[in-house]
Backbone as XML, in Angstrom:
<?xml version="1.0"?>
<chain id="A" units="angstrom">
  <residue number="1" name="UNK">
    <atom name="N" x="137.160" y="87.668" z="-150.830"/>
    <atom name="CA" x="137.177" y="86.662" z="-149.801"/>
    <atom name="C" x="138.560" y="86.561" z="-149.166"/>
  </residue>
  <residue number="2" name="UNK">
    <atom name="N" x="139.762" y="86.490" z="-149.919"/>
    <atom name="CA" x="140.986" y="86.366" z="-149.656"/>
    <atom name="C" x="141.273" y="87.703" z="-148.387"/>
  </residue>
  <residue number="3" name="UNK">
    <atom name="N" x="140.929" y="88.685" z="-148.717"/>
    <atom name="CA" x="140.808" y="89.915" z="-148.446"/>
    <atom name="C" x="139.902" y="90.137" z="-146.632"/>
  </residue>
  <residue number="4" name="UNK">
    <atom name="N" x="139.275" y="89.474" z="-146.642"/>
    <atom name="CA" x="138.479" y="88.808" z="-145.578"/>
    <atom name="C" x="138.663" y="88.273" z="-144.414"/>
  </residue>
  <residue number="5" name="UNK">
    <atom name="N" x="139.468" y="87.271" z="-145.094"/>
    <atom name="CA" x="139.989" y="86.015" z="-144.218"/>
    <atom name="C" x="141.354" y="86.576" z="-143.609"/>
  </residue>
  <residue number="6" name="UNK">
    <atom name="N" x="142.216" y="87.132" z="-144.607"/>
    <atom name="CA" x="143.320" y="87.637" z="-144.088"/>
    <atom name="C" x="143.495" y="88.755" z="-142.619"/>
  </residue>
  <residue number="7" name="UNK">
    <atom name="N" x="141.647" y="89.371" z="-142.815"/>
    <atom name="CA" x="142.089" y="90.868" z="-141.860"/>
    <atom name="C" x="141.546" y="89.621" z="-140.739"/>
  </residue>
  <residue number="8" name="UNK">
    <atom name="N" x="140.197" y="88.932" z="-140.756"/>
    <atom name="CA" x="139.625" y="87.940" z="-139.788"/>
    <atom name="C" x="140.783" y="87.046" z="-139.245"/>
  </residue>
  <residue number="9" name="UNK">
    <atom name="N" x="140.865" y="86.263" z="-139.843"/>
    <atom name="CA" x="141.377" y="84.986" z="-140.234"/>
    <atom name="C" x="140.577" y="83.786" z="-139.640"/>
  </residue>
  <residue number="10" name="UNK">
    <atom name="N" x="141.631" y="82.658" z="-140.000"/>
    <atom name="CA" x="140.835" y="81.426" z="-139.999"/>
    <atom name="C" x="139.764" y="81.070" z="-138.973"/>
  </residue>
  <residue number="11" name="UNK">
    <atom name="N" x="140.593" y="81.040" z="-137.486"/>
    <atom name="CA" x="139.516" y="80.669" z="-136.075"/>
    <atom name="C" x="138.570" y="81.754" z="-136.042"/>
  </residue>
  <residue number="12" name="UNK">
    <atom name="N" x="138.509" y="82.932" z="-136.586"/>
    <atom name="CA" x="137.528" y="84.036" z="-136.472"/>
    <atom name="C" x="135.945" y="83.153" z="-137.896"/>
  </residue>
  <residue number="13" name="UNK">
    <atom name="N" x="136.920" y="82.976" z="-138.817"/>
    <atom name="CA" x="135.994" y="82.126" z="-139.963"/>
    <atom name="C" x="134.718" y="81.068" z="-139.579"/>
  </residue>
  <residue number="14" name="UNK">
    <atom name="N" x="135.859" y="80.232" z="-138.484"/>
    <atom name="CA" x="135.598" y="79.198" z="-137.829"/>
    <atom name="C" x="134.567" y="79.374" z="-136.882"/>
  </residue>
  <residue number="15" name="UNK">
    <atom name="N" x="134.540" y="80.081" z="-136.194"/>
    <atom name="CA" x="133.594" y="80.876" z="-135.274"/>
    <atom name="C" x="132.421" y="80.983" z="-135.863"/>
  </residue>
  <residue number="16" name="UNK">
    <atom name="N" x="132.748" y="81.795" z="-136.983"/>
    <atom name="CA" x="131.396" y="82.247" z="-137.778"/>
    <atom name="C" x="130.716" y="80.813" z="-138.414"/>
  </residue>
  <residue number="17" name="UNK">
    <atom name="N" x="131.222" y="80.304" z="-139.002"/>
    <atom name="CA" x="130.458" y="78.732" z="-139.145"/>
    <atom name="C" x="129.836" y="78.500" z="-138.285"/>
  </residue>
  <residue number="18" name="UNK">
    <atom name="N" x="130.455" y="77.643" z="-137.236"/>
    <atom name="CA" x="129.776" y="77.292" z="-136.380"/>
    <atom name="C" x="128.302" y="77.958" z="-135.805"/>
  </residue>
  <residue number="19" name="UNK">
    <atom name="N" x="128.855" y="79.305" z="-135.597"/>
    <atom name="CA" x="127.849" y="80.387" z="-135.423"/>
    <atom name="C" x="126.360" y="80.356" z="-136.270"/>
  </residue>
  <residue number="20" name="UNK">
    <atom name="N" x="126.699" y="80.582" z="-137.513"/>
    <atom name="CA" x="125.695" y="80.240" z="-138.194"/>
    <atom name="C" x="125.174" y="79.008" z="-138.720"/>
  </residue>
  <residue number="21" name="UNK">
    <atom name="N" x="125.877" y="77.903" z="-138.658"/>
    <atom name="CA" x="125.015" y="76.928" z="-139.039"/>
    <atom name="C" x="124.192" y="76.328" z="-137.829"/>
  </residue>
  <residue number="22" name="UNK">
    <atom name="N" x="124.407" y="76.777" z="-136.305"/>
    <atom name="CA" x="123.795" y="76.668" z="-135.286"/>
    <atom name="C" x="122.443" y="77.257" z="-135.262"/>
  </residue>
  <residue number="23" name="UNK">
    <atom name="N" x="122.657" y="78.676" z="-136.233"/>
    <atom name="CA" x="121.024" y="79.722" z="-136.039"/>
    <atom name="C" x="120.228" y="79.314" z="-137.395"/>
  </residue>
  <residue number="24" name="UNK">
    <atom name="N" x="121.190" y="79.092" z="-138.037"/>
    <atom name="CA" x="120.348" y="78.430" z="-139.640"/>
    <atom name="C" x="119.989" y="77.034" z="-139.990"/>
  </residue>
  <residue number="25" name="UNK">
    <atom name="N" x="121.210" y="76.242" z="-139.075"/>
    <atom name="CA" x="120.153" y="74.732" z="-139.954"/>
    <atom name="C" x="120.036" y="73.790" z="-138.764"/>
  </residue>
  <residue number="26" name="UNK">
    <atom name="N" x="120.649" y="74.184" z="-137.572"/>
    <atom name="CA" x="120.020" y="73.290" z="-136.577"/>
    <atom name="C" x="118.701" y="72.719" z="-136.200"/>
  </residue>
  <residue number="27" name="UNK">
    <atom name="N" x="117.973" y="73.472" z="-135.954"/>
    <atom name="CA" x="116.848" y="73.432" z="-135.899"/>
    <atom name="C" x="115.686" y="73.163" z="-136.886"/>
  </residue>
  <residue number="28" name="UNK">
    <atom name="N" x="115.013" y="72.908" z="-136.812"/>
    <atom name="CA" x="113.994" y="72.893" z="-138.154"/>
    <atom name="C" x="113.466" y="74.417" z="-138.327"/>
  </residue>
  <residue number="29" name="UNK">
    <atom name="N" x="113.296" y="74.543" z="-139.635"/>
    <atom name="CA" x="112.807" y="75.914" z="-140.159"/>
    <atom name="C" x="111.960" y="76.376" z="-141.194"/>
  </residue>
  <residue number="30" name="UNK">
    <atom name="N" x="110.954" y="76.835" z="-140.803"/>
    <atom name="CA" x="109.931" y="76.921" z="-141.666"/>
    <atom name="C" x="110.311" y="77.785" z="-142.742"/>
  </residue>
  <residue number="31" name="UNK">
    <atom name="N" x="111.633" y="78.812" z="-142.915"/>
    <atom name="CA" x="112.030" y="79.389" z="-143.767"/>
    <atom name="C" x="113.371" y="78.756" z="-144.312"/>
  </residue>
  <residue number="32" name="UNK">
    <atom name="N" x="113.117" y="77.243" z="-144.667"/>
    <atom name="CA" x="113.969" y="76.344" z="-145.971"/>
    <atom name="C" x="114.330" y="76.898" z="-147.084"/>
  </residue>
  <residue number="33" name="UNK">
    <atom name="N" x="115.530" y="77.062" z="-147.079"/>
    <atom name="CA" x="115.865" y="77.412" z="-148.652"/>
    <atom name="C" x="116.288" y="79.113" z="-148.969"/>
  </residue>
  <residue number="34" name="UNK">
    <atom name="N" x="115.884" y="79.744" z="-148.089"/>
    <atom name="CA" x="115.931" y="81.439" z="-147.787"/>
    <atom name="C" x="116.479" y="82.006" z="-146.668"/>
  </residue>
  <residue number="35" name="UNK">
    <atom name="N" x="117.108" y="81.064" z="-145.671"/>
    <atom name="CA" x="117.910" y="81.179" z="-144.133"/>
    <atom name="C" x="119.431" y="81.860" z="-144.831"/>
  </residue>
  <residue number="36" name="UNK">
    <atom name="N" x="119.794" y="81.471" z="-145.824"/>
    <atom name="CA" x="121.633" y="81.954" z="-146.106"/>
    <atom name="C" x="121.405" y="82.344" z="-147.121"/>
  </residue>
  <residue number="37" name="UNK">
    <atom name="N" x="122.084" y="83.807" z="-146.769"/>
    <atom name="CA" x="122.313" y="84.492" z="-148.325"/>
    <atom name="C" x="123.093" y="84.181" z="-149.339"/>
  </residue>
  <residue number="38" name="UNK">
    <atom name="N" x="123.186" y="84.348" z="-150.251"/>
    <atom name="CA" x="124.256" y="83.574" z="-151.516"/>
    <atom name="C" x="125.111" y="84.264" z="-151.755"/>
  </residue>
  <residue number="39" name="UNK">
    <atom name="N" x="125.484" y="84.926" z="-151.253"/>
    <atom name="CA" x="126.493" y="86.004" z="-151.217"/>
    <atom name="C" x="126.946" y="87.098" z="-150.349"/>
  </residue>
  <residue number="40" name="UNK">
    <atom name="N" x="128.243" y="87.482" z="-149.684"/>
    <atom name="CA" x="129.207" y="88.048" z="-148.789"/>
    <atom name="C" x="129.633" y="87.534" z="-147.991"/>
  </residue>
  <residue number="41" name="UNK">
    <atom name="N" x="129.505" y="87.018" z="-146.908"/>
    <atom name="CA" x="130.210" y="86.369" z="-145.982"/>
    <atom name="C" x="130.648" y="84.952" z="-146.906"/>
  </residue>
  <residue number="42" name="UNK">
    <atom name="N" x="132.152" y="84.947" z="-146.224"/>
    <atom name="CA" x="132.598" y="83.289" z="-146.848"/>
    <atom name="C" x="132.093" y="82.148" z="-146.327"/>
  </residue>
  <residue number="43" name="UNK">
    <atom name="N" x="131.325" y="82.538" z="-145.187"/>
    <atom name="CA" x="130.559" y="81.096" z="-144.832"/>
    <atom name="C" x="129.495" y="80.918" z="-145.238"/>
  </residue>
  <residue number="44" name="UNK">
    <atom name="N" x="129.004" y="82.321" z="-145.781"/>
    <atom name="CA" x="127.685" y="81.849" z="-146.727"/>
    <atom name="C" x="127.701" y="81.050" z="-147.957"/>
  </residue>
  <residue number="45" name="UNK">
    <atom name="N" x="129.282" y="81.709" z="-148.481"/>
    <atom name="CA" x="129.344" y="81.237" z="-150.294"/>
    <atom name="C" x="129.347" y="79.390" z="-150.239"/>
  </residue>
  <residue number="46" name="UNK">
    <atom name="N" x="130.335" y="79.505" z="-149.388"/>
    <atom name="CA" x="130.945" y="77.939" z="-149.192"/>
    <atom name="C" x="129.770" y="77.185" z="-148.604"/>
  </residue>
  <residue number="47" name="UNK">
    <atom name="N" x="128.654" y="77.342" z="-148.021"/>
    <atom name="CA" x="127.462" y="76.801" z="-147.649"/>
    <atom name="C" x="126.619" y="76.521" z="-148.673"/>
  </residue>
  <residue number="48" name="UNK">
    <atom name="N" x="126.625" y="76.790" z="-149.661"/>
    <atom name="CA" x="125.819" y="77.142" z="-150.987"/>
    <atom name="C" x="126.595" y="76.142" z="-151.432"/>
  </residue>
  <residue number="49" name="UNK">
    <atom name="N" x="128.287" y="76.730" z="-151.897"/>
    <atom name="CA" x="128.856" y="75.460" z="-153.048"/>
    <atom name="C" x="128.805" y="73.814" z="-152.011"/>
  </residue>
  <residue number="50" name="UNK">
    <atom name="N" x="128.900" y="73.755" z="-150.848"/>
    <atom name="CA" x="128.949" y="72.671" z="-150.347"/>
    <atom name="C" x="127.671" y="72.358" z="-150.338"/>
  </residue>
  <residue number="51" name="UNK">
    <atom name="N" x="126.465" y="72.317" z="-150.826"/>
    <atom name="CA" x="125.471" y="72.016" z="-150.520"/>
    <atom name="C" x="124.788" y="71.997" z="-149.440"/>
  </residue>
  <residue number="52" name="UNK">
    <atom name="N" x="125.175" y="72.996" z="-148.228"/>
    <atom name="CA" x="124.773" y="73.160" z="-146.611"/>
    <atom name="C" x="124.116" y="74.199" z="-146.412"/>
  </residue>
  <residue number="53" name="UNK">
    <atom name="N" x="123.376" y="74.869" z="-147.271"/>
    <atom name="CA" x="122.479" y="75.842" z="-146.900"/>
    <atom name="C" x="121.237" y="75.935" z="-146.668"/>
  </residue>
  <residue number="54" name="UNK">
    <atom name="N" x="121.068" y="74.568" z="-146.923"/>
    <atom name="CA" x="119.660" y="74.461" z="-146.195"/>
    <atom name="C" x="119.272" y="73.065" z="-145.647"/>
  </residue>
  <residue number="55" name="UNK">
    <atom name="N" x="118.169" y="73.164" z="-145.538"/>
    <atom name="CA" x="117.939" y="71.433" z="-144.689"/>
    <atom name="C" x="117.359" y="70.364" z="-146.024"/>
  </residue>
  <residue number="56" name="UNK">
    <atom name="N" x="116.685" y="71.213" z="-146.858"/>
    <atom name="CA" x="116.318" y="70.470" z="-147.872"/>
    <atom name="C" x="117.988" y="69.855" z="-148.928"/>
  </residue>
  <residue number="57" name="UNK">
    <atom name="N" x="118.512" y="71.159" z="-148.836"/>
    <atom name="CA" x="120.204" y="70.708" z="-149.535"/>
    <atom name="C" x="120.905" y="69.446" z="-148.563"/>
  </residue>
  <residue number="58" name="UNK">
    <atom name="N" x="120.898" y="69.732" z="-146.957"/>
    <atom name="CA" x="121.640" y="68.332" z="-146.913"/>
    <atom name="C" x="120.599" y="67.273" z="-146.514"/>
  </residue>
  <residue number="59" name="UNK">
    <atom name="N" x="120.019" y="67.279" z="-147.002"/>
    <atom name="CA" x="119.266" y="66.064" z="-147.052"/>
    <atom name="C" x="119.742" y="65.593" z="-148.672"/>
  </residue>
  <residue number="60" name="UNK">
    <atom name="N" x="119.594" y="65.928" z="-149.666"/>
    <atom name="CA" x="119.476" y="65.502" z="-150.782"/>
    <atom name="C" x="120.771" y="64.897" z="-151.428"/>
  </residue>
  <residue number="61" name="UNK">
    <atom name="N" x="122.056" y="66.216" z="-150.633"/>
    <atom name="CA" x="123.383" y="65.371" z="-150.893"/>
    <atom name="C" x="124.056" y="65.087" z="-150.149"/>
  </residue>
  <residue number="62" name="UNK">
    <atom name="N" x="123.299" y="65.112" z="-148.939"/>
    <atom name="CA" x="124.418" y="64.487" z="-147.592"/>
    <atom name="C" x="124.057" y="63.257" z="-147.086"/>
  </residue>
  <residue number="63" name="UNK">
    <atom name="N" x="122.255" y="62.950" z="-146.945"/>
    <atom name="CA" x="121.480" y="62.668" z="-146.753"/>
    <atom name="C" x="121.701" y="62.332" z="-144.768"/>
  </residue>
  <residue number="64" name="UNK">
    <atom name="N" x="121.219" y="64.203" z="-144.566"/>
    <atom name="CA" x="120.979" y="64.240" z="-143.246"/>
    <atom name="C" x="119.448" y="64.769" z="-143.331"/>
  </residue>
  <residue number="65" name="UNK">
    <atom name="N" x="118.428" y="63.875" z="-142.240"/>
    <atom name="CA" x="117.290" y="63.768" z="-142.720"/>
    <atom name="C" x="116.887" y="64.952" z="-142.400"/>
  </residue>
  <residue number="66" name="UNK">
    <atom name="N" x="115.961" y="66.222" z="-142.813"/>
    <atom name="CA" x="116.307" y="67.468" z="-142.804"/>
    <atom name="C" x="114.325" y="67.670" z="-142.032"/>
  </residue>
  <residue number="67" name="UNK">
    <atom name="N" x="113.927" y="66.526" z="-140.823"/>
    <atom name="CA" x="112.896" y="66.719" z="-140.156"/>
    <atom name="C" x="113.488" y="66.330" z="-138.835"/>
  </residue>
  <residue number="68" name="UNK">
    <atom name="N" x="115.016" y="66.525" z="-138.719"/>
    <atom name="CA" x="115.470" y="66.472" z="-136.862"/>
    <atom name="C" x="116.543" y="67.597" z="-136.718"/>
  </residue>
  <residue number="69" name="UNK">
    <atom name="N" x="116.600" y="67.573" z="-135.270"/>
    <atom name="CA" x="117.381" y="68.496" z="-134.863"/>
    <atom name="C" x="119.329" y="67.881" z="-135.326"/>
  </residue>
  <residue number="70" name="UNK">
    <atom name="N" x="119.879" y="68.362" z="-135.969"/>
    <atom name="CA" x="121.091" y="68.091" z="-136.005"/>
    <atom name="C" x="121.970" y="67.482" z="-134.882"/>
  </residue>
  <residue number="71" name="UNK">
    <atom name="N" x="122.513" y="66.469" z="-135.155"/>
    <atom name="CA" x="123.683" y="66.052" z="-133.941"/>
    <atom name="C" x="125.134" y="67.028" z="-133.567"/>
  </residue>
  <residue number="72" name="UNK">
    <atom name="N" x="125.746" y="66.916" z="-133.363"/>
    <atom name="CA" x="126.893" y="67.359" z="-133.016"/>
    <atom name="C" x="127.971" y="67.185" z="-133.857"/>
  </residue>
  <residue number="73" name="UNK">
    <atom name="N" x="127.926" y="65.429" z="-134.462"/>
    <atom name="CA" x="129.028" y="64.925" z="-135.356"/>
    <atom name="C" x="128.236" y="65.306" z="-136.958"/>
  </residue>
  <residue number="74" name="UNK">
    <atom name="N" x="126.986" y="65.361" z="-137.056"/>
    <atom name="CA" x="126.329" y="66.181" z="-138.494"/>
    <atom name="C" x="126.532" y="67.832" z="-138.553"/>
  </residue>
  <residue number="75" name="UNK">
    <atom name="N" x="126.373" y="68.373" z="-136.990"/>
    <atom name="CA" x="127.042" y="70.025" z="-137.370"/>
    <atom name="C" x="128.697" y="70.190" z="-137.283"/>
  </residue>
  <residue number="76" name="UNK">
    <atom name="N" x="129.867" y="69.075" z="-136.666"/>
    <atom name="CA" x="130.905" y="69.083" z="-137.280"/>
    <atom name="C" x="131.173" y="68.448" z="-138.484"/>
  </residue>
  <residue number="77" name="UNK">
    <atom name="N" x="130.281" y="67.335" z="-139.451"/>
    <atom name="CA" x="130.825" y="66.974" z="-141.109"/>
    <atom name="C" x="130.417" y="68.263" z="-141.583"/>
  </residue>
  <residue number="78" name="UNK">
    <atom name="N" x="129.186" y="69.249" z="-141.286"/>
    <atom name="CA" x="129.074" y="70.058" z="-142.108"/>
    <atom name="C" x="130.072" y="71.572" z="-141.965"/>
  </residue>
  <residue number="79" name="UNK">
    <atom name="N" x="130.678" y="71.855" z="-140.592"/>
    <atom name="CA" x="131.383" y="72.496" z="-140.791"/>
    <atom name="C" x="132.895" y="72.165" z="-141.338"/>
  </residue>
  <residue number="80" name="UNK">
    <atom name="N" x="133.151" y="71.121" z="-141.515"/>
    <atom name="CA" x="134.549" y="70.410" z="-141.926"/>
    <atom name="C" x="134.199" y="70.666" z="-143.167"/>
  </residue>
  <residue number="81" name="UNK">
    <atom name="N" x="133.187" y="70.784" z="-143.976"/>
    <atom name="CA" x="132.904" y="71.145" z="-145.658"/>
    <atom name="C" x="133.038" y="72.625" z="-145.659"/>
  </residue>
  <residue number="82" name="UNK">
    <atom name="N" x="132.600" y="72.684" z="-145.108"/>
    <atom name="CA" x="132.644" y="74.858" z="-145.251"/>
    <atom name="C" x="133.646" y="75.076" z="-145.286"/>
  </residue>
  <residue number="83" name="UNK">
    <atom name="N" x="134.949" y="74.782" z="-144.137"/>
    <atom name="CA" x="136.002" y="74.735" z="-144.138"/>
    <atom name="C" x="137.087" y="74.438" z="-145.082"/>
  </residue>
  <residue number="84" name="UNK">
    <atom name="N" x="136.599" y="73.458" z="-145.057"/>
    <atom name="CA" x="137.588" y="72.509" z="-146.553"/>
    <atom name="C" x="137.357" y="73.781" z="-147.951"/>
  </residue>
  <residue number="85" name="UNK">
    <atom name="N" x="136.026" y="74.253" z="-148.052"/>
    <atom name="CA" x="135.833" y="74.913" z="-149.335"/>
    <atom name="C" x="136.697" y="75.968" z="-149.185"/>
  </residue>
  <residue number="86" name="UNK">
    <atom name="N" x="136.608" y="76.713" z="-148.235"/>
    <atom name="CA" x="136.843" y="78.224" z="-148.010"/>
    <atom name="C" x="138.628" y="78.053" z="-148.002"/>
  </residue>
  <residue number="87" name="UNK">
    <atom name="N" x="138.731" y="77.224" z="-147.339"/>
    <atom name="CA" x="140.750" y="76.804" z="-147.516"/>
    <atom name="C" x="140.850" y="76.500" z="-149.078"/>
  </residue>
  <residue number="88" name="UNK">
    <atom name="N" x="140.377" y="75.972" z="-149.730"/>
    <atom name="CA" x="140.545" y="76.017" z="-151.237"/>
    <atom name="C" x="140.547" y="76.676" z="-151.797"/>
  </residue>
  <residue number="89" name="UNK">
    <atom name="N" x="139.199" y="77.518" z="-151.652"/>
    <atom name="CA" x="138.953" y="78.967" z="-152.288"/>
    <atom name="C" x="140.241" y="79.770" z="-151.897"/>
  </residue>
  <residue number="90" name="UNK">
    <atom name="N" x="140.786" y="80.059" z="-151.031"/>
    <atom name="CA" x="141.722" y="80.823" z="-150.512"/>
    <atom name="C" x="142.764" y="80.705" z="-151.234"/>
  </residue>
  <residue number="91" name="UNK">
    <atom name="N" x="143.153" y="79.201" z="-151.087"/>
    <atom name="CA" x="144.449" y="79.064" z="-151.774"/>
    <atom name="C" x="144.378" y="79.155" z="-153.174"/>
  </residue>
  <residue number="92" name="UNK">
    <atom name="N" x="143.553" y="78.925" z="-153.979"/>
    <atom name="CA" x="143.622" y="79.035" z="-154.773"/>
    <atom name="C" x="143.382" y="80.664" z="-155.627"/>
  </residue>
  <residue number="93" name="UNK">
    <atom name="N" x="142.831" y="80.933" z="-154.447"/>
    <atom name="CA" x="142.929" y="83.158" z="-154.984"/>
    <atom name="C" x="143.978" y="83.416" z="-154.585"/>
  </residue>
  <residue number="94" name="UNK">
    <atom name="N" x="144.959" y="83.283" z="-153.439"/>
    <atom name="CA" x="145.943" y="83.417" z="-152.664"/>
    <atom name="C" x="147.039" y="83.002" z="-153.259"/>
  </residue>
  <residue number="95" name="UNK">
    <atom name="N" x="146.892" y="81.951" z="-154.264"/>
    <atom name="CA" x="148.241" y="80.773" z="-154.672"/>
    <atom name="C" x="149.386" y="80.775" z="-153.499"/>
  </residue>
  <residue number="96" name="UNK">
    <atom name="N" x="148.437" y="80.296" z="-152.316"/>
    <atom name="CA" x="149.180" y="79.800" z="-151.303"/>
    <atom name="C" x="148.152" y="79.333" z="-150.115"/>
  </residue>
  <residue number="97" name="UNK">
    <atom name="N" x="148.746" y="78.789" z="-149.231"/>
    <atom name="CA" x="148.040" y="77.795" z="-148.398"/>
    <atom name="C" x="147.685" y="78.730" z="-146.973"/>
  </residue>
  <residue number="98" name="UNK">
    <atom name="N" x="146.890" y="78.055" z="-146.407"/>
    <atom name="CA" x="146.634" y="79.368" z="-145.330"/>
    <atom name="C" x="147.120" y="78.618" z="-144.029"/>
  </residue>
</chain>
């Protein structure tokens, strides 16, 4: 991941969030629970540990009701978590701040 972010970096990261939580949980989806893979991209991992990978997940610990279309200020708290994870994760593989 460290490895990742460094050749990308952050606003490229950032991009990709946004990106995907726009095609994966905006909308309602009849494929709940199987939209994000659990592994390679860092916005997938950090979607998983933040509980944002699916609509049934933030409903249960965000409690965003997971039968509407997402707002604007619910797809920025959830990318401010992805974020927050993936800067942790970093620094803490990195033992330094990004």
């Amino acid at each position: 991941m460290v490895k990742y972010i460094d050749e990308k970096g952050m606003d490229k990261i950032l991009i990709h969030a946004y990106d995907f939580v726009n095609r994966k949980l905006v909308v309602l989806n009849n494929n709940d629970g199987k939209q994000t893979p659990m592994k390679g991209h860092p916005v997938f991992i950090a979607m998983h540990a933040g509980a944002c990978c699916c609509r049934g997940c933030l409903e249960k610990w965000h409690h965003i009701p997971k039968d509407t279309i997402l707002t604007k200020n619910e797809i920025n708290y959830i990318i401010s978590i992805i974020i927050e994870w993936i800067k942790r994760e970093y620094s803490i593989n990195n033992k330094g701040v990004l």
